[in-house]
N, C-alpha and C positions, 0 to 999 in steps of 0.2 A: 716649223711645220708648214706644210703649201697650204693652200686653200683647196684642192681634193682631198688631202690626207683631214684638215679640219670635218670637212662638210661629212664625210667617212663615219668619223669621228661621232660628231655630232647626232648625227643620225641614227646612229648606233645607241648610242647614249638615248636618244628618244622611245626607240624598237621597245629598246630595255627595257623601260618604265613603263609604256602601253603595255606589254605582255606579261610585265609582273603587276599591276593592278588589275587589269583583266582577270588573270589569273584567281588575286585576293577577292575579288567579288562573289568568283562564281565562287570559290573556295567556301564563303560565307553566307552564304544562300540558296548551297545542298543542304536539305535536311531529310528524314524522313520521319511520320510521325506514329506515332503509339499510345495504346490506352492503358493508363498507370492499372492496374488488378490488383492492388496490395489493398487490404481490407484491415485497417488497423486492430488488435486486438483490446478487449474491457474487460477490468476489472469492476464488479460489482460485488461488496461482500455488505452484509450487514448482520446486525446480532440478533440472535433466536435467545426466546427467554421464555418459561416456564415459570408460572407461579402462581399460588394462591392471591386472593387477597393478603397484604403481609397482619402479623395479628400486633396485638396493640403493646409497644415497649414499654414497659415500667421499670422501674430502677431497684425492684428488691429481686428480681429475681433472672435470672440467665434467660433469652430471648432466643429461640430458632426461629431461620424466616427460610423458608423452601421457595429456591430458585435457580433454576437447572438453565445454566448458560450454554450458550455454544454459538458459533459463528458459520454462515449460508457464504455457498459464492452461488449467489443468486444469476440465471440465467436474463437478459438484458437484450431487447432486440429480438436480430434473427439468432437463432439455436445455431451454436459455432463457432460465435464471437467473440465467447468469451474464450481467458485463457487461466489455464491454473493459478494459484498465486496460492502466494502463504500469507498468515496471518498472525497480528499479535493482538491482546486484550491488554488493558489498566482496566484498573478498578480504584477508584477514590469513592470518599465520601462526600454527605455535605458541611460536617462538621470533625474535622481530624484528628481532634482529641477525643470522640466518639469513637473514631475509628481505631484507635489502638486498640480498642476492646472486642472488634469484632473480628473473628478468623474464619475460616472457608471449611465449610462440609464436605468430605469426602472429594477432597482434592484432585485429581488425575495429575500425579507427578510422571506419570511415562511419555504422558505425550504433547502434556504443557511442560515448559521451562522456563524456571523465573529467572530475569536476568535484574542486576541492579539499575538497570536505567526504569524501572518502575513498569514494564512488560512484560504479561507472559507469553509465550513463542509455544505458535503451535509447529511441530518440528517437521510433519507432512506436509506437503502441495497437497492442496486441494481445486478438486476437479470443477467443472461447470455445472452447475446445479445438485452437487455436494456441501457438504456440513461437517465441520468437526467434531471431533469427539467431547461430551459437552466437561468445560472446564469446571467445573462443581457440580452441588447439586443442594446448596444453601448455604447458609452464613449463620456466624452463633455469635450474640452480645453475648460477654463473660459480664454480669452487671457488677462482680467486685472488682472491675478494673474501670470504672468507669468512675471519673470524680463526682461528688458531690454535688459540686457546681456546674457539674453540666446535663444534670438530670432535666433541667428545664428545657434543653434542646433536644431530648429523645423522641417526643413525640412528632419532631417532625424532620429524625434524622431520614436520608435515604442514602441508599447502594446507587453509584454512580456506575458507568460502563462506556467504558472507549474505544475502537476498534479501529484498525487499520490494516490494509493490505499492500502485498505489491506481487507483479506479473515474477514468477516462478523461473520464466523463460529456461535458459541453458545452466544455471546454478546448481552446483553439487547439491545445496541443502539450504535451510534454514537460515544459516547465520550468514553464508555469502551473501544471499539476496541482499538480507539486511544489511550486512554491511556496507555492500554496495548501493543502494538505496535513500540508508542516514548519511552518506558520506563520511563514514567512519570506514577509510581504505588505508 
């Protein structure tokens, strides 16, 4: 190769690389800019409970205790923020062998559902400053189901209550959420 066809060459080779960096620079330092508008959605539910004073447990005889549960998607912030969600209840006690003896008053089986993971499933979305439809409306000790030995802890048995929610969003119903949700896919 001569020494014109080099220097050609060469130069060429130079051109090259100024106009493809050039290039990559400005390439990477157009931008233009924008204000994100997405307004994250909240869940807030908490549980609504009704009740007397509860009255005093004795062990000779069957115990009603009037307590009308149900669960708030309580509105939070600004009005709008919030989004639908479904919800589930448990219900434990504070002593388990107590609670074998006690069962639920006028139960709502239409629109709670008990599943074996120790949940009951309310099967509607519920709106922004809406409530469900309430899951009882009291509890009954059977006291012949209650041993012996555990009459010493009735007086300071209590109804436990656990709730949880999750966003509604695009799900056909109830159990997708959930499932989607527990990672049970």
């Amino acid at each position: 190769m001569t020494g014109k066809k080099r220097m050609f060459v060469g130069l060429g080779i130079l051109l090259g690389m100024l106009t493809g960096t050039q290039g990559t620079a400005a390439y990477q330092s157009a931008f233009d800019g924008t204000v994100n508008t997405v307004i994250p959605g909240n869940v807030r539910s908490e549980i609504g409970e009704e009740f007397p004073p509860p009255p005093t447990i004795t062990p000779d005889k069957d115990t009603e205790i009037d307590k009308k549960i149900w669960v708030s998607n309580s509105t939070s912030g600004q009005v709008g923020n919030n989004v639908d969600c479904y919800i589930r209840i448990s219900i434990g006690y504070s002593n388990s062998e107590i609670g074998k003896a006690v069962s639920m008053k006028n139960q709502d089986n239409s629109n709670w559902i008990y599943h074996d993971d120790g949940f009951f499933y309310y099967k509607n979305a519920v709106r922004e400053g809406e409530a469900t439809l309430p899951l009882c409306t009291g509890f009954m000790i059977d006291h012949t189901k209650v041993e012996k030995s555990y009459w010493k802890y009735l007086e300071d048995f209590q109804i436990q209550l656990y709730e949880e929610s999750v966003e509604a969003g695009a799900f056909k119903d109830y159990q997708e959420a959930w499932r989607y949700y527990t990672y049970d896919r």
